[in-house]
N, C-alpha and C positions, 0 to 999 in steps of 0.2 A: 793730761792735756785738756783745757776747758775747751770745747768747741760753742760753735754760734751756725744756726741751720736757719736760712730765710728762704723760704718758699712763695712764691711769685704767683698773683691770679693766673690760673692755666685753663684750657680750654679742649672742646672735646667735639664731635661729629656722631655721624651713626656709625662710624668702622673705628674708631681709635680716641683715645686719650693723650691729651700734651701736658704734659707736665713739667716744670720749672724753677729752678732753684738755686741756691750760691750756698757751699758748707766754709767759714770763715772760724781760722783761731781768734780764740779768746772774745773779738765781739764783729759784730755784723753792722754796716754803717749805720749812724745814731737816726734815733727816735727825735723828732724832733721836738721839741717843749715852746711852748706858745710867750711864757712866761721870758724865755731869755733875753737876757741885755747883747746888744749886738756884737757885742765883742767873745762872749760865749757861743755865741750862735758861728761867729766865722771860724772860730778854736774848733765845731761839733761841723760845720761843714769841710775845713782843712782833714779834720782825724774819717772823714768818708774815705777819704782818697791814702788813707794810711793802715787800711786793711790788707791782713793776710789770707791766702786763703787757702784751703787744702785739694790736693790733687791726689785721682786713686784711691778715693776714700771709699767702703761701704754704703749704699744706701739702698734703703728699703721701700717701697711702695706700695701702700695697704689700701683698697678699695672693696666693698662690699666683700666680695668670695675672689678678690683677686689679690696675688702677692708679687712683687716683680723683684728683682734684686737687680743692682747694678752699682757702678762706680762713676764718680765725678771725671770731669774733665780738667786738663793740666790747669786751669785757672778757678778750679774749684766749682765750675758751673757743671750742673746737670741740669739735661735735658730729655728726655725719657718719651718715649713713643709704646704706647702699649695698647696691642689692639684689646678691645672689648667686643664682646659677640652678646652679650646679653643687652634687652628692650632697656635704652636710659631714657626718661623725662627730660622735658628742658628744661633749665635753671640751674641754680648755682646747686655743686654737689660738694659735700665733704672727703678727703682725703686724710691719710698721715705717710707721713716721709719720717724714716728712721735713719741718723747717720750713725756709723759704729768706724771708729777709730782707735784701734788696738787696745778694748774694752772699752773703751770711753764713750758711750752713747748717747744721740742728743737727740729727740723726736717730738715733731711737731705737725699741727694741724693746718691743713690751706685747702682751698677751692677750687673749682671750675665748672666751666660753664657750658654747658652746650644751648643755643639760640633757639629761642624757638619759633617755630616755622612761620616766614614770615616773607616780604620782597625782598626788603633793604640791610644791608650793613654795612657799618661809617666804619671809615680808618682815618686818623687824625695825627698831625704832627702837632706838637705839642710848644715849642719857642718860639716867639710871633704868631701862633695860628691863635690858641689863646690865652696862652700864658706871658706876659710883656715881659720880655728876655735879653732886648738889643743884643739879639746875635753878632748884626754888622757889625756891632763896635767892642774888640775885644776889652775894653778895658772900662768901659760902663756895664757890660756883663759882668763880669768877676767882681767889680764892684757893687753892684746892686746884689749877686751871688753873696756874696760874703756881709753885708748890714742889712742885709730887711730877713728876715723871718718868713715864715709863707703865710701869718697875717697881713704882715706887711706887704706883698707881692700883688701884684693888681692881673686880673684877669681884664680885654676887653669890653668894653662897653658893649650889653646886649650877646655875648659871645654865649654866657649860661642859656639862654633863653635859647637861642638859635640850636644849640646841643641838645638839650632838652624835647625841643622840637623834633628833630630831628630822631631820637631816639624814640617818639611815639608815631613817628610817619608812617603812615597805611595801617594801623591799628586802630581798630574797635573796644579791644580787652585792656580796659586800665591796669589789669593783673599781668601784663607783657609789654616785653620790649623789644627794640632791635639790641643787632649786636654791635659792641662798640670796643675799638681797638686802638692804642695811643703807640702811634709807632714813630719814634723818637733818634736821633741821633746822642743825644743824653746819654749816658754811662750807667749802668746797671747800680751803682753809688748810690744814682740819686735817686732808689725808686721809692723808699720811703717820701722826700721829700717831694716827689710828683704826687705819688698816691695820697699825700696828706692832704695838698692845697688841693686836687680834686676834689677832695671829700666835703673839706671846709667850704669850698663854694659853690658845692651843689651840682658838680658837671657828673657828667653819665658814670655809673658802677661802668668800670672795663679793665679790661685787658692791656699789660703794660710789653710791648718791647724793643729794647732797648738795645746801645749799645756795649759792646762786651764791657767789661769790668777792668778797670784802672787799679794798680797798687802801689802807687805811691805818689807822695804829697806833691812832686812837680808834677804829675800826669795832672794833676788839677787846673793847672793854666791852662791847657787845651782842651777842657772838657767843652764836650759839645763840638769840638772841631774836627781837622779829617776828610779823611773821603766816607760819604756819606750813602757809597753806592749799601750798603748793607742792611739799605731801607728798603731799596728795592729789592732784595732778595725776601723781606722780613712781609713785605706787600706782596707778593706772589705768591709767597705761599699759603698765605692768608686769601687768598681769592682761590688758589687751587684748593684748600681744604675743603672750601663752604660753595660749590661752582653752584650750589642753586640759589644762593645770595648774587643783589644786584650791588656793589659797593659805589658809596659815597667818599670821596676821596677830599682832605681836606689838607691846605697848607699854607702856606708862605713865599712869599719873589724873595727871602734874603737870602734862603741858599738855593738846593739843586732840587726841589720838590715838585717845581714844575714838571723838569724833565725827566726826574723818574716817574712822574703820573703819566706822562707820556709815554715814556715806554709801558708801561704797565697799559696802560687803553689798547696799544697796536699790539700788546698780547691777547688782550682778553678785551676784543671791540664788544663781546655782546653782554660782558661780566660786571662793564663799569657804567653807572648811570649817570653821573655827576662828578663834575672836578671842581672845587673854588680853592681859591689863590688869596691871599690877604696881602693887599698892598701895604707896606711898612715904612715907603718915603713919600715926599710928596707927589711927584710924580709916578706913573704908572710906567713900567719897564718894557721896550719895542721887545726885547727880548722872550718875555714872557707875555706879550700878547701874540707875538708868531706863535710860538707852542701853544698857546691855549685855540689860536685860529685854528691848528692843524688837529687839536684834537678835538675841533666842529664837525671837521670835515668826516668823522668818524660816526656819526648821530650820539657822540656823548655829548649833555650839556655842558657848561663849562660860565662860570661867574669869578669875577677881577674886581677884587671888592675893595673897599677902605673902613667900609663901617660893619658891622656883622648884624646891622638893620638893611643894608642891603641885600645880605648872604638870606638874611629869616625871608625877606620877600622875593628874594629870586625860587627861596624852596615853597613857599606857597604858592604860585603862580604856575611852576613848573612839576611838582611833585605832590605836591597836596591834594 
């Protein structure tokens, strides 16, 4: 049996290690290629969503003088909690994850991260906040999904710059950063394709997660859709790992991001410093300026923006 083992940037504290990953027959969703003509490119985004994946599979987890064993999950996700007791550094750390499937072994290298000490850490939704997605409209999403490339894929105006920023906010040491985490209602499918255009355009090294993993080719017209409460389970516990971080919370009015920030501020009123909202139609939504009013009332800040030169100058003003 040829296996396919993709291991997800995971992330790590001073009590425990996260670790992340999908074990898939035969291949793991494609690499994406810069070069392709659009009609290759929508064949290589269709075949994301036409992955198998194994369940109960062996896996390994090798860290300095540590060994963990354990098995995947019925959709072939593992996710692994392993405490560590020994002094870790901040920064990104090397790993290997070993899958064995009745002899058949497939072992590979990935990372994480533990932050280093600092005030702030960003969590970002990732479709409209700044990657141009038109969530609202199913069928200009799937559409721009399927012909442009992630050369082709346009980030907001100024949106790099404001992340960027943001990712050196309250630092002195050019050699450190905050932490930064892309918590998405997207399908575990696409994280190749997330973590490429990040890359290509220069937005913050992070932390990707996602929603669970689709396997098969109609689950693809819904990606991205759903109930989207699984972000706020994925933001909470992202605020209870790191409680000495102050989080930056970033999103969008086109789905429920407001009011999961909102629930998350009335859990953790002293853990969130900042809320912005990217407006995505021309007007601004009563809806989501009540919720963003009620989470004033919390002494969290809170910015209802349209341009992300507005977002850059509400965090210098207020957080710089």
């Amino acid at each position: 049996m040829k296996l396919d083992l993709k291991i997800y940037r995971s992330y790590a504290n001073e009590r425990e290690i996260i670790v992340m990953g999908h074990l898939f027959k035969k291949h793991a969703p494609d690499i994406f290629q810069l070069d392709k003509r659009w009609y290759k490119h929508a064949w290589a985004v269709i075949r994301m969503f036409s992955i198998k994946t194994i369940a109960n599979a062996e896996v390994v987890f090798k860290f300095n003088n540590v060994q963990v064993v354990s098995k995947t999950l019925e959709d072939g996700h593992f996710r692994l909690t392993i405490p560590y007791r020994e002094e870790l550094k901040s920064g990104w750390h090397k790993f290997t994850v070993t899958a064995n499937v009745d002899g058949n072994i497939k072992e590979k290298k990935g990372e994480f991260v533990k932050p280093y000490p600092g005030e702030y850490g960003v969590i970002s939704d990732i479709d409209d906040t700044f990657l141009i997605s038109h969530s609202g409209n199913i069928f200009k999403k799937l559409y721009v999904m399927l012909t442009k490339n992630i050369n082709k894929r346009d980030v907001f105006d100024e949106a790099v710059d404001h992340y960027k920023f943001l990712n050196r906010l309250g630092r002195e040491d050019n050699s450190t950063n905050n932490a930064f985490f892309y918590v998405s209602s997207s399908e575990w499918n696409l994280y190749n394709f997330i973590s490429q255009f990040a890359k290509l355009n220069e937005l913050p090294k992070a932390v990707l997660n996602l929603k669970d993993i689709k396997t098969g080719i109609a689950d693809f017209l819904f990606s991205g859709g759903g109930d989207h409460r699984h972000k706020f389970y994925k933001i909470k516990h992202l605020v209870e790992f790191y409680p000495e971080l102050r989080f930056i919370l970033l999103g969008d009015d086109s789905q429920q991001d407001a009011a999961i920030y909102e629930d998350i501020v009335k859990i953790f009123p002293e853990n969130i410093s900042t809320v912005y909202i990217r407006q995505t139609k021309k007007q601004k939504k009563n809806k989501i300026n009540k919720i963003l009013k009620n989470i004033e009332t919390l002494d969290v800040k809170v910015c209802y923006f349209k341009n992300s030169k507005e977002a850059m100058l509400h965090t210098q003003e207020n957080l710089g």
